[in-house]
MMTF fields as JSON, N, C-alpha, C and O atoms, coordinates in Angstrom:
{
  "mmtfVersion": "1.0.0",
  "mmtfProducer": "UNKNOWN",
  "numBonds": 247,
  "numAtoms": 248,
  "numGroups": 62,
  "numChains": 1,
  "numModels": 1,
  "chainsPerModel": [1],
  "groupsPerChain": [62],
  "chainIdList": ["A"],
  "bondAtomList": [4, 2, 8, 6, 12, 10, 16, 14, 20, 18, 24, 22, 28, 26, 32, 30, 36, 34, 40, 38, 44, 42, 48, 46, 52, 50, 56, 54, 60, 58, 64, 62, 68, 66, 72, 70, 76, 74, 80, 78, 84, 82, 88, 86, 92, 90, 96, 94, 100, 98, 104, 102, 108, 106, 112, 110, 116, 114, 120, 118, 124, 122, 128, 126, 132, 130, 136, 134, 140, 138, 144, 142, 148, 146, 152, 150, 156, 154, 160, 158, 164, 162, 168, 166, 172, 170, 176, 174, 180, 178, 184, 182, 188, 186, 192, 190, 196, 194, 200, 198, 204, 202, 208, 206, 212, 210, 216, 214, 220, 218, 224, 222, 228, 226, 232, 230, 236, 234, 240, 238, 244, 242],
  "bondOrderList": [1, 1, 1, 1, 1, 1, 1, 1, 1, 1, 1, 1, 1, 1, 1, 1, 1, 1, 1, 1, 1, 1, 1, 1, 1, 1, 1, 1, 1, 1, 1, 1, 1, 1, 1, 1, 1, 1, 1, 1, 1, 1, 1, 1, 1, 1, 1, 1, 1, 1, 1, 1, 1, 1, 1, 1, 1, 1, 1, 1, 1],
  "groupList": [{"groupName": "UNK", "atomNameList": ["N", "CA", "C", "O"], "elementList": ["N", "C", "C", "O"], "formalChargeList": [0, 0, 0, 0], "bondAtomList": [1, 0, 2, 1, 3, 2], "bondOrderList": [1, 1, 2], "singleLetterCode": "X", "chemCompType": "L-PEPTIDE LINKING"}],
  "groupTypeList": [0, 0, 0, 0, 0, 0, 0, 0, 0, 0, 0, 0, 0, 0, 0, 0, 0, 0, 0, 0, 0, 0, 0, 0, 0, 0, 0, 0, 0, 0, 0, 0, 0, 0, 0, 0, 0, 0, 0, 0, 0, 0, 0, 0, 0, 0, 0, 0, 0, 0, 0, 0, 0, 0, 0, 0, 0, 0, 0, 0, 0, 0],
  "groupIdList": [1, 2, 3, 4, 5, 6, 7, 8, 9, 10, 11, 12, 13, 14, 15, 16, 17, 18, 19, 20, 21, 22, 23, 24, 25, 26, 27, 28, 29, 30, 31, 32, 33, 34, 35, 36, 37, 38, 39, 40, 41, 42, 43, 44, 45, 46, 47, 48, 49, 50, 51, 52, 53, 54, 55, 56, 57, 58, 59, 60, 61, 62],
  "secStructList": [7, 7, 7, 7, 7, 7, 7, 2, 2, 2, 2, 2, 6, 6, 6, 7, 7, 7, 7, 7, 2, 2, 2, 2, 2, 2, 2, 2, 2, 2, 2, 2, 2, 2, 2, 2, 6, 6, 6, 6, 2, 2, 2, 2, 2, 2, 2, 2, 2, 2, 2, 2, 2, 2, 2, 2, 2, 2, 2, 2, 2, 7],
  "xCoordList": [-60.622, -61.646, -62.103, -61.365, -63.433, -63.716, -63.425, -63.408, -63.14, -62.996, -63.771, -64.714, -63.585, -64.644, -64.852, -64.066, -65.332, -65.47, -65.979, -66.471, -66.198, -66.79, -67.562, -67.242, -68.701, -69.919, -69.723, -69.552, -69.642, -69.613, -70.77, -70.438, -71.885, -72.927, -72.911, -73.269, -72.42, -72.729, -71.56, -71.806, -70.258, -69.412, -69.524, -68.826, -70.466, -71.452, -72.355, -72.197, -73.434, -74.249, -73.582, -74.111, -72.381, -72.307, -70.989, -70.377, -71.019, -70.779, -71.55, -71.024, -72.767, -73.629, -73.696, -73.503, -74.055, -74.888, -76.447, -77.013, -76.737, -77.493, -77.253, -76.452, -77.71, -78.114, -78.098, -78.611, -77.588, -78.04, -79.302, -79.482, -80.366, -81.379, -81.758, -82.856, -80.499, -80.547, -80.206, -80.77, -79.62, -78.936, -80.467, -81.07, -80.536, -82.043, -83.316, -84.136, -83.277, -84.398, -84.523, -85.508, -83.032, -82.638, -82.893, -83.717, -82.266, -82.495, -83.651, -84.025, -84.829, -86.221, -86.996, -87.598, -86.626, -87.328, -86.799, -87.491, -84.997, -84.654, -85.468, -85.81, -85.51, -86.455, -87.91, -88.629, -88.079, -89.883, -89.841, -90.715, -89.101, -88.638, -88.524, -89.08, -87.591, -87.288, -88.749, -89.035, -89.469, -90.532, -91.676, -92.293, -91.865, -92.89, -92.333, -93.275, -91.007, -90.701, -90.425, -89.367, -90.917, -91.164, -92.445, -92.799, -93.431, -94.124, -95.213, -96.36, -94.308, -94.967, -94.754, -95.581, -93.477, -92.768, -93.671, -94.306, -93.72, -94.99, -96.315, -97.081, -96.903, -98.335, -98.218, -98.962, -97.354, -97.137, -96.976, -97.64, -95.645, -95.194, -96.179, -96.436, -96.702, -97.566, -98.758, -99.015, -99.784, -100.737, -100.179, -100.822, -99.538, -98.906, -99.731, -100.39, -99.504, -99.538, -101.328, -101.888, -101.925, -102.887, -104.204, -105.428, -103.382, -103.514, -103.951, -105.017, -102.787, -102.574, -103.268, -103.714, -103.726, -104.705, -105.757, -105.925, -106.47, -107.906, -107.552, -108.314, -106.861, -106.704, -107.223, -108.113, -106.242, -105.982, -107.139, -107.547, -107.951, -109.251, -110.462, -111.398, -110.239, -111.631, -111.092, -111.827, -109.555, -110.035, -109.798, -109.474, -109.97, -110.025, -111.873, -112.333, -112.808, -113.949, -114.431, -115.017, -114.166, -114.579, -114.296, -114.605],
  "yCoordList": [29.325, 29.02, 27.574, 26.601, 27.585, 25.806, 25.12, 25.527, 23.811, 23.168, 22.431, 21.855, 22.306, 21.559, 20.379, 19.93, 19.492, 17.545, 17.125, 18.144, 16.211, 15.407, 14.485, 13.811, 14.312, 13.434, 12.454, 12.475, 11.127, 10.122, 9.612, 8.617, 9.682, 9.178, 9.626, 8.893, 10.985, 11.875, 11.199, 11.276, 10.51, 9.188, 7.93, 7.333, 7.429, 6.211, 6.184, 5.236, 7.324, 7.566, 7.99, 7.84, 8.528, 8.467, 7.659, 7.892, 6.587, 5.218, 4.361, 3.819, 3.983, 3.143, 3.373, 4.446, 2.013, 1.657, 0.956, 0.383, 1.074, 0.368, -1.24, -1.456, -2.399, -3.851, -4.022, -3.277, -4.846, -5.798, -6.115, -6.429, -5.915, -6.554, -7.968, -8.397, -8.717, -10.256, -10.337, -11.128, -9.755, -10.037, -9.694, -10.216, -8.665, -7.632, -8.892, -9.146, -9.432, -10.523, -11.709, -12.288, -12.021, -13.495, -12.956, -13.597, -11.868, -11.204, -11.358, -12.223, -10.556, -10.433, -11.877, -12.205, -12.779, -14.324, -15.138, -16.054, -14.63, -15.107, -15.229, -16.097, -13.833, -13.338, -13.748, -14.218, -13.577, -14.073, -15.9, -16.354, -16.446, -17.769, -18.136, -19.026, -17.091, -17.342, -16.852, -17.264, -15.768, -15.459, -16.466, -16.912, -16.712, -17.667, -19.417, -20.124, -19.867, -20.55, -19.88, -20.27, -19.168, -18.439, -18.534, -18.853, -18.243, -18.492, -19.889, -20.089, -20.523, -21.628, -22.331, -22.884, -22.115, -22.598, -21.917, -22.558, -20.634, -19.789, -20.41, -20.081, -21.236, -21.512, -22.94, -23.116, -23.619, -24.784, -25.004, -25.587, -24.149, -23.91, -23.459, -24.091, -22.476, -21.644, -22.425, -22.538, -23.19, -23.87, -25.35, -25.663, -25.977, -27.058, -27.474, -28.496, -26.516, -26.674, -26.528, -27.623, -25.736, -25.926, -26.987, -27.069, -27.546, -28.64, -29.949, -30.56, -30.094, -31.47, -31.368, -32.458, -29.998, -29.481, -30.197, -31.415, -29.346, -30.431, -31.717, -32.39, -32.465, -33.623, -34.667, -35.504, -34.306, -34.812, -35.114, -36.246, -33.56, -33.396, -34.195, -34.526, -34.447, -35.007, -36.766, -37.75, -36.731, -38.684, -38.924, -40.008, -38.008, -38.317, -38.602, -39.555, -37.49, -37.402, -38.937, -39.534, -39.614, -40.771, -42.054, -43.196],
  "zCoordList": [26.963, 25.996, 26.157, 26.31, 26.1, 25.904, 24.825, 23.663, 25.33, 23.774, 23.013, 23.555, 21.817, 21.316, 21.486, 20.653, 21.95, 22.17, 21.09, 20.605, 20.34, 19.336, 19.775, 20.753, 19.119, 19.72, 19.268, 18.049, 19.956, 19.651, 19.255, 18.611, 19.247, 18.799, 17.202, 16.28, 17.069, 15.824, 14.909, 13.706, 15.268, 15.039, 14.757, 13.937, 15.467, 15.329, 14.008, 13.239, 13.663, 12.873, 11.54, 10.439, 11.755, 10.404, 9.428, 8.386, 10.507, 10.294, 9.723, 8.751, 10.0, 9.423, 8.04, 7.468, 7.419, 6.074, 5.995, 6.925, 5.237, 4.67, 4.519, 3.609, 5.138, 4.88, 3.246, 2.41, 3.112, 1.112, 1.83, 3.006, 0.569, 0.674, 0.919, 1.274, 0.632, 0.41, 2.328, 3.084, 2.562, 4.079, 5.152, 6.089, 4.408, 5.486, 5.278, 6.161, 4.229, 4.411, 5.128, 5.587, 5.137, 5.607, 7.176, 7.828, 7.788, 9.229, 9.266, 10.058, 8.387, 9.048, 9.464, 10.486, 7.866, 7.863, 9.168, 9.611, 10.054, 10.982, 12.551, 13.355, 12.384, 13.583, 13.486, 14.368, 12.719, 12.381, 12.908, 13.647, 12.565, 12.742, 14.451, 15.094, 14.873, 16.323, 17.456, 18.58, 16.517, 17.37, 17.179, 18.147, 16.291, 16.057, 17.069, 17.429, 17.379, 18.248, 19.509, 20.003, 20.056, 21.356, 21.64, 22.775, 20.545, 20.999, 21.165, 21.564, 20.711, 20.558, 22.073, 22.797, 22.241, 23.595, 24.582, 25.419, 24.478, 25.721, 25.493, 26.399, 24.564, 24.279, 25.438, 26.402, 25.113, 25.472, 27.214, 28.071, 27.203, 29.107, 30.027, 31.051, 29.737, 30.286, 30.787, 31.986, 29.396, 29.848, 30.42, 31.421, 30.194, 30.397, 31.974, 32.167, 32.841, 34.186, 34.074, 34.013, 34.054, 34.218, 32.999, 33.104, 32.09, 31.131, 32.156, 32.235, 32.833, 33.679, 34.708, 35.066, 35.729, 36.531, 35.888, 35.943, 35.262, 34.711, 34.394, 35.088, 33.769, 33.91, 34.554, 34.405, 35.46, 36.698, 37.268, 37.525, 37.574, 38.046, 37.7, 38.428, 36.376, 35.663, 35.685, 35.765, 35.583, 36.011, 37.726, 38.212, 38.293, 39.875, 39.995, 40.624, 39.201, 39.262, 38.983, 39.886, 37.649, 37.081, 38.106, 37.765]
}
């Protein structure tokens, strides 16, 4: 006869809870925090290089 196995995922799931609301906010305001300094860092890095390109360009022109 086969045997039965137990799903570990189906173990996992009915493990979980529910977050305190106080915890689930401080997480969301965390992340919102870290993305908004990502992208500030990508606004910055990214053009950076071609920032100093024109630069460069326009006091070589003068």
């Amino acid at each position: 006869m086969a045997e039965q196995h137990k799903n570990p995922f189906k173990e996992l799931e009915a493990s979980l809870r529910e977050a305190p609301p106080g915890m689930k906010k401080k997480i969301m305001n965390d992340i919102a925090a870290a993305k908004l300094v990502m992208d500030m860092a990508s606004l910055f890095s990214i053009n950076l290089g071609s920032a100093l390109r024109k630069l460069f360009r326009t006091l070589g022109e003068n």
